[in-house]
N, C-alpha and C positions, 0 to 999 in steps of 0.2 A: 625555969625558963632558960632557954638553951638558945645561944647564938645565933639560929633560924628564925625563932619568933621573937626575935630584936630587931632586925633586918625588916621581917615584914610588918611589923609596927612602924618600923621609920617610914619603909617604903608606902604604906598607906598615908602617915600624916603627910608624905612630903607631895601623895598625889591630891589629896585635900586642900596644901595650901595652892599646891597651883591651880587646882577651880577654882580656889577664890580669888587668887589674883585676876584668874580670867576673866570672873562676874566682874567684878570691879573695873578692871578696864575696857569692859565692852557693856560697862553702864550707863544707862541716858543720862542720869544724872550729872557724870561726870564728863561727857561730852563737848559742852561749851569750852571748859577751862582745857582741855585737850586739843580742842580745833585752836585755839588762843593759842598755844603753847605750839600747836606746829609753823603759827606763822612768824614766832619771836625771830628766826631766822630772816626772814625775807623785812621784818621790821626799821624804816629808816632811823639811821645814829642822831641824835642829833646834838650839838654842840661842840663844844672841846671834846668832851669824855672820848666821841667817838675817833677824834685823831690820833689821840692817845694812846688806841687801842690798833692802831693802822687803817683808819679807817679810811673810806673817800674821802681824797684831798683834791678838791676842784676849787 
């Protein structure tokens, strides 16, 4: 085995695992828990913790 078909081993598993990661993040399944997670941002603080962190001081 010679340095070229080391290379293209890699370069196959490494295009394998990135379909997987693809399927997986563009799976129904995990959809709910991703739309959840885009809105942590936009999420109101609430309490102390959040001043703590600079949060809205009104």
């Amino acid at each position: 085995m010679d340095v070229n078909d080391l290379r293209s081993v890699v370069t196959v598993v490494s295009l394998i695992a990135f379909l997987g990661i693809v399927a997986w993040a563009w799976s129904r399944s995990n959809r709910a828990g991703f739309d959840e997670a885009a809105q942590l941002p936009f999420a109101e603080e609430q309490g102390a913790e959040g001043a703590s962190r600079g949060g809205n001081q009104q």
